[in-house]
C-alpha positions as CSV (number, residue, x, y, z in Angstrom):
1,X,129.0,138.3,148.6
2,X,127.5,138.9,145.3
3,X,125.4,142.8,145.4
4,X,121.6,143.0,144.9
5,X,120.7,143.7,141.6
6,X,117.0,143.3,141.7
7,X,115.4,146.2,140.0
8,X,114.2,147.4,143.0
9,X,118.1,147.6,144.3
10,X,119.7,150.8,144.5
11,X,123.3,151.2,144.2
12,X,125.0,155.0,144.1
13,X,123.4,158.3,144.3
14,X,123.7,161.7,143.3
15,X,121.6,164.7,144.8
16,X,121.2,168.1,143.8
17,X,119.4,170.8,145.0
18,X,117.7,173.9,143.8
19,X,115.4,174.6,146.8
20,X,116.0,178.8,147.0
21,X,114.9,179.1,143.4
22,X,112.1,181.8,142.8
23,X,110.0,180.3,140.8
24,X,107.8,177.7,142.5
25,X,107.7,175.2,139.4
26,X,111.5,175.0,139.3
27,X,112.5,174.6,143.1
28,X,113.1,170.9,143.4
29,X,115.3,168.1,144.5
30,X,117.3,165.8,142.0
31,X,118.4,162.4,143.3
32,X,120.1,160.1,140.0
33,X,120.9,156.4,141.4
34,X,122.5,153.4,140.0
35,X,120.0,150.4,139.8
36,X,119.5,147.7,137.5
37,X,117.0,146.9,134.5
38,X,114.8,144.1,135.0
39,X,117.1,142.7,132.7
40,X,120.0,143.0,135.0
41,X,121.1,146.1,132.5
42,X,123.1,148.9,134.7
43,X,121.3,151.8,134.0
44,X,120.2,155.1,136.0
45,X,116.6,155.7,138.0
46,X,116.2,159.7,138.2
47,X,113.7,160.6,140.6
48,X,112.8,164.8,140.5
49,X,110.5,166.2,143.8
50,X,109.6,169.2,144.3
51,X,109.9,171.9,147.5
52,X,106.9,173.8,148.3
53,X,108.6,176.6,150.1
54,X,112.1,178.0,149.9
55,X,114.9,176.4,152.0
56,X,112.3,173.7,152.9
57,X,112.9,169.9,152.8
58,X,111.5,168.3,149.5
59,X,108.6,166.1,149.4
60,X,109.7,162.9,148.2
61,X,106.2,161.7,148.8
62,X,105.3,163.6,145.2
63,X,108.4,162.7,143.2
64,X,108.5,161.9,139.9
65,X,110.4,158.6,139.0
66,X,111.9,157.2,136.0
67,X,114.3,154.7,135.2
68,X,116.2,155.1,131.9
69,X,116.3,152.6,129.0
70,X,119.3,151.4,127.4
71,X,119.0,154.3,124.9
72,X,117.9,156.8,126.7
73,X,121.0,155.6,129.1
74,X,123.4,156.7,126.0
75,X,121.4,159.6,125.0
76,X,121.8,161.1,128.6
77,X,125.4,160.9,129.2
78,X,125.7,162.3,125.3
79,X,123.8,165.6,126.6
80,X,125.3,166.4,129.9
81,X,128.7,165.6,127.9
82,X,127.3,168.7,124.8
83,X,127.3,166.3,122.3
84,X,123.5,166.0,122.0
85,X,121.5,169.4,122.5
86,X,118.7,167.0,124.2
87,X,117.2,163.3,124.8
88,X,113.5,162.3,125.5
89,X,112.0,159.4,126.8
90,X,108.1,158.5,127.2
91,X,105.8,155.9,127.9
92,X,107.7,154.9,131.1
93,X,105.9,153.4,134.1
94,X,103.2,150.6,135.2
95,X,100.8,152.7,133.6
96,X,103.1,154.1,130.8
97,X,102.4,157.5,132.0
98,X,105.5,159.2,132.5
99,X,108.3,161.4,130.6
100,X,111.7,162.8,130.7
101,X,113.6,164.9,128.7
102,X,117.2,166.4,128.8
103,X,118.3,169.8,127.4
104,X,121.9,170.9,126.8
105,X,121.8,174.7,127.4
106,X,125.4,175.5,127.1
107,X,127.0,177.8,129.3
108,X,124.0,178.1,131.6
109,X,123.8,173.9,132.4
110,X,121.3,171.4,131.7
111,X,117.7,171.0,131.9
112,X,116.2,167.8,133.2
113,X,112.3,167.8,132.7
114,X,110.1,165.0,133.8
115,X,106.2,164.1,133.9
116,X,103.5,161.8,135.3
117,X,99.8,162.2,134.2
118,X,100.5,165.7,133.0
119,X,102.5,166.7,136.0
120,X,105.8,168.4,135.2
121,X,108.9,168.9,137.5
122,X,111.7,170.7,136.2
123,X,115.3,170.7,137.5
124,X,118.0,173.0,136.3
125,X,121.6,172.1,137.0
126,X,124.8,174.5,136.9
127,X,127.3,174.1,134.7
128,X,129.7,172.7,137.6
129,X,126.5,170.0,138.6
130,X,125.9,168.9,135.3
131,X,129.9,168.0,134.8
132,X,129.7,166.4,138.3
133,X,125.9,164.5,136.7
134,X,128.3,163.8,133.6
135,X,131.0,161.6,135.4
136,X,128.5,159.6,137.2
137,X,126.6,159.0,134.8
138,X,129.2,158.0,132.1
139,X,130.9,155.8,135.3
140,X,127.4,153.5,135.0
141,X,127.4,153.9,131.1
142,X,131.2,152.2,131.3
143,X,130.0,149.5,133.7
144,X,126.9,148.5,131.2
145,X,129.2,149.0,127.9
146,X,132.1,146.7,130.1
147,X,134.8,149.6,129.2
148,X,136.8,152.2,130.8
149,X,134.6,155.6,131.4
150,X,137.2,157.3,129.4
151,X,136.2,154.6,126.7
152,X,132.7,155.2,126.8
153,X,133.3,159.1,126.7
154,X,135.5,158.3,123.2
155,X,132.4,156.1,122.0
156,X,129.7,158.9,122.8
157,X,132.0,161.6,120.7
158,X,132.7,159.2,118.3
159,X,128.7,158.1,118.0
160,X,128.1,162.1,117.7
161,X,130.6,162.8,114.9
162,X,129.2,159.6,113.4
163,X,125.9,161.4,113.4
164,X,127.0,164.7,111.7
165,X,129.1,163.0,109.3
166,X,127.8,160.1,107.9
């Protein structure tokens, strides 16, 4: 049986949660899953939500939705792997409306920062979480690049030394 890859199709997912943090703005859900372009491309949709009240469910109803570009795809696993301080993509959407960017902050994690008509939801991950982002993210980056994840790690620091060098 061949699997579904309709761009609506949704293959692996990742959740994190930072739903005790103090500041209202920054207490939200993170849920990265493995779906397809509509070019049957294997990239990542990363969908942010926010929780109103500490400890409370989030409210998927108001996430924030993007699915990453072939670039952006690359871009991504280079920051959650250090060797980008960030990535940005815009004009994503029916209505070309929404945002995300990534930011390396070292030893305190990542930043993952998206936006829809103005709207911004903001996810900090741990340094432990954004390792954990890392590999699956890199695993999907392998499966579009058709090598090994440890390849497409090689290729990402090799791309970035490539960029500081040459």
């Amino acid at each position: 049986m061949m699997p579904d890859m309709s761009p609506d199709s949704f293959g692996e997912s990742l959740k994190f949660y930072s739903d005790r943090h103090p500041d209202p703005g920054k207490r939200t859900a993170i849920n990265i899953q493995y779906t397809f372009t509509r070019g049957q491309y294997p990239t990542l949709s990363v969908e942010i939500a926010p929780i109103h009240q500490p400890g409370a469910a989030p409210n998927w109803a108001e996430k924030t939705i993007v699915q990453l570009t072939r670039g952006e795809l690359v871009a991504f696993c280079g920051v959650l792997f250090g060797l980008r301080k960030q990535m940005n993509g815009a004009y994503h959407g029916d209505a070309r409306n929404k945002s995300i960017a990534v930011y390396n902050n070292g030893q305190d994690g990542a930043a993952i920062v998206m936006a829809e008509r103005g709207h911004q939801l903001q996810h900090f991950l741990t340094p432990d979480n954004r390792l954990e982002l890392a590999v699956f993210a890199v695993r999907r980056l392998s499966e579009a690049w058709k090598v090994t994840p440890s390849d497409a790690i090689a290729l990402l620091r090799q791309a970035a030394w490539m960029d500081r060098n040459l």
